[in-house]
N, C-alpha and C positions, 0 to 999 in steps of 0.2 A: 552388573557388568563386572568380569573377574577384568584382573591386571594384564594388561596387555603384553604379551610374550616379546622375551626380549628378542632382537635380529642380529645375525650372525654377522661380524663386520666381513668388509665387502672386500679387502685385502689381507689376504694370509701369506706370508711368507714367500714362496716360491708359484704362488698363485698371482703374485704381483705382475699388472701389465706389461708387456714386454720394453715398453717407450722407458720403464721406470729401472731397467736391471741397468742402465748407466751411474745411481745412484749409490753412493757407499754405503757398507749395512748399515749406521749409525741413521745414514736420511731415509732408509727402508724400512728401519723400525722405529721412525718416527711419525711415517705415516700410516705404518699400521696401528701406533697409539691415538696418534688425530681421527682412525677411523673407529677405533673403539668408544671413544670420546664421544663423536656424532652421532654412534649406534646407541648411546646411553641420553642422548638428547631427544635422539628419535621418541625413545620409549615417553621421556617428560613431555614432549608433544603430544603422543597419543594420549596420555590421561588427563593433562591437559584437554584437548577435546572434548574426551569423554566429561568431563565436569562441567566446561562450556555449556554441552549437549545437556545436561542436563538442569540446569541453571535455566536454559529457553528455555526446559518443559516447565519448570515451576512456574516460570512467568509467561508464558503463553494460558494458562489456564488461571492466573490474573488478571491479564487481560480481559478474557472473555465476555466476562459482566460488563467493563467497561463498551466490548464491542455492543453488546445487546442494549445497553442505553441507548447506546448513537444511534444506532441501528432505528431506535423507535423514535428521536429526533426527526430524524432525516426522513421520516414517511409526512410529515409535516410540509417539505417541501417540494413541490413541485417538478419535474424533471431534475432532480438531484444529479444523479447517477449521468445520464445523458450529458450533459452542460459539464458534470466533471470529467468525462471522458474527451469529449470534445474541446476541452480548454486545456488538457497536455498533450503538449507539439506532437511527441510520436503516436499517440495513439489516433490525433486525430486525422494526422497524416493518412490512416486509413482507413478512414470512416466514407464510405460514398452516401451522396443525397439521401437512397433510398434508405439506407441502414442509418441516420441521423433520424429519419420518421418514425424506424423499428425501434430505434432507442429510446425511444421517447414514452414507450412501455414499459422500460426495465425501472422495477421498480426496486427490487431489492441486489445488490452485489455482495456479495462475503467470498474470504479465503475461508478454507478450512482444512489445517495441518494435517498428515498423518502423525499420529501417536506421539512416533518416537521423533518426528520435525527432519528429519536427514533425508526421508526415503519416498517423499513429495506431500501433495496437496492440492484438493480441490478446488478449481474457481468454480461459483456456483452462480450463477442470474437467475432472478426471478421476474418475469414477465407479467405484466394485464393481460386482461382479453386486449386482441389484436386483429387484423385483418388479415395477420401473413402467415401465422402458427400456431398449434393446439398446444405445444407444450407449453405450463405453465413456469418449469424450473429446466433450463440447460446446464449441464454440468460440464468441465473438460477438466478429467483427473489427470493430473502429473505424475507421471509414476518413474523417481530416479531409483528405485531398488536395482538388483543384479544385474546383470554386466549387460543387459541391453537396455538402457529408460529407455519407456513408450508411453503415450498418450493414448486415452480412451475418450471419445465428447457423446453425450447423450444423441441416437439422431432425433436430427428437426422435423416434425409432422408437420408438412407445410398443406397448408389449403388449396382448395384447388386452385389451378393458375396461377399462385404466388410467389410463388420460387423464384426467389433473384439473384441466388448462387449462380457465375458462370463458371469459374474455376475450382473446381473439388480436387484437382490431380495433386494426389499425396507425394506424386515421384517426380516431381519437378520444386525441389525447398528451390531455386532459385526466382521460382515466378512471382509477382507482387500479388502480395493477397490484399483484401478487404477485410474489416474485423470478422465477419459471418465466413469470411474464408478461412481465417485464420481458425475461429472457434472450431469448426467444422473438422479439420483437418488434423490425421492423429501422425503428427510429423515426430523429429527426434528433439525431445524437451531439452536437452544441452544447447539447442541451437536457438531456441524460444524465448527471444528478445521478447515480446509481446505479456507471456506468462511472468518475465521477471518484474517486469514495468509496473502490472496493475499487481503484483503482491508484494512486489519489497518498495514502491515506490507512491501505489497508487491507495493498495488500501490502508496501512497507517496511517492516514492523515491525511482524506480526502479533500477535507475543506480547504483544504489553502490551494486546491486546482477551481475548486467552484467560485472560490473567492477571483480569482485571477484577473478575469474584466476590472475590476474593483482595484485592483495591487497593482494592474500596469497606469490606470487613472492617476495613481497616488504615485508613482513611484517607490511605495512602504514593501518594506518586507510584511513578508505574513503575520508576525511577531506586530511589528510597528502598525501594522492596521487594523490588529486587535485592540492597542494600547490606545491609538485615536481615538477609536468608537467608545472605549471603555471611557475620556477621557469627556468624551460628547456628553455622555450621557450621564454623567456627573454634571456638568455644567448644568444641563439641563433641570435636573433635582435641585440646584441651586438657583436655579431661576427659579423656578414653578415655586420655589420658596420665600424670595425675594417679591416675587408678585403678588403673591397671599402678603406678607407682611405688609409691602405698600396698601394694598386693598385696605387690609384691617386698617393700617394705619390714617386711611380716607374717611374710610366710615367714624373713627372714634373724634378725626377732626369735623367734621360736618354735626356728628353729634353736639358736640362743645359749642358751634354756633348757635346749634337751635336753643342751647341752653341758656345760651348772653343774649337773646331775641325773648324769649321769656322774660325773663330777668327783665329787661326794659321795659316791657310792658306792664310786668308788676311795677 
């Protein structure tokens, strides 16, 4: 990425707003220095940015490995994916019955960034056999590149008679959707509460929504329920050690009787 061009300040002399020609030259060319100033601040933002931007991509492709461990984790358990969507507020806000049952196939969820991380990213679900749809992976790509973002979703091959979408109307963003309506639907991604929720909120760090039944019980933060369990399970080592010790130390005493019952009888 070259250096970002520098921008022409936004007051030049006799170009000054009209509200500003009450001002004596001395306050007129003061703020055409203050806007020189900002114009040179601008530029340290944009490379700023640009370094940012690029600091994600190193550490997004860090990540990655880390994603793929979890990823083979979490096939371990049982409606993962389902139960974590279901247990934060907004998402589950639109989850109806029926699509709580379709969920309950989604087996695998991942983001998956474009390249350069600015210009959007894929949600991707992967599904079991099911009783409502042939596809095995639905996509909904985000796409904020040039000057219109739009969304593209894979369509659903639904089986005969399964179809539980009633609202597909792309021209109506004000109507309440369901997630399958939501997924469905290639509305304008700026406005896509939904898409920001399960990628900046939900897939980093899914376990502390699955844990959630578990954290309101306890009152623990995520952190503090990790630290219990870990604290459980120490004690418990230290039991299971404590109880071999006693044990041994029953046997070596009953030994010693049998020993002084000998003894007497010699």
């Amino acid at each position: 990425m070259g250096e970002p061009s520098a921008k022409k300040p936004k007051l030049e002399g006799d170009q000054l707003p009209e509200h500003l020609n009450a001002f004596q030259e001395e306050q007129k060319r003061s703020l055409i220095l203050i806007d020189e100033v900002q114009n040179e601040l601008d530029q340290i933002n944009e490379q700023a940015s640009e370094e940012i931007l690029k600091v994600e991509q190193k550490y997004n492709k860090l990540r990655h490995p880390h994603y793929e461990r979890r990823a083979e984790h979490i096939k371990n358990l049982p409606n993962f994916w389902s139960t974590t969507l279901l247990n934060h507020h907004q998402i589950s806000s639109i989850i109806n019955p029926v699509e709580e049952e379709v969920l309950k196939h989604l087996e695998i969820l991942e983001i998956e960034e474009f390249e350069d991380i600015k210009s959007g990213y894929v949600i991707r679900l992967t599904f079991g056999d099911n009783e409502y749809f042939e596809n095995d992976k639905i996509e909904k790509e985000i796409n904020l590149a040039g000057e219109k973002p739009c969304t593209a979703t894979t369509p659903i091959k639904w089986k005969e008679g399964k179809c539980f979408i009633k609202n597909d109307d792309e021209n109506n963003p004000n109507e309440t959707m369901s997630f399958f309506e939501w997924l469905i639907r290639n509305v304008d991604p700026t406005l896509d509460d939904i898409a920001e929720v399960i990628k900046d909120d939900i897939w980093p760090n899914p376990l502390q929504y699955f844990l959630c039944p578990a954290l309101d019980a306890t009152n623990d933060t995520y952190e503090e329920f990790l630290d219990d369990e870990e604290q459980l399970e120490e004690v418990d080592d230290e039991g299971g050690s404590e109880e071999g010790s006693e044990a041994e130390g029953g046997s070596n005493k009953v030994a010693s009787e049998d020993d002084v019952d000998e003894e007497e009888e010699n």
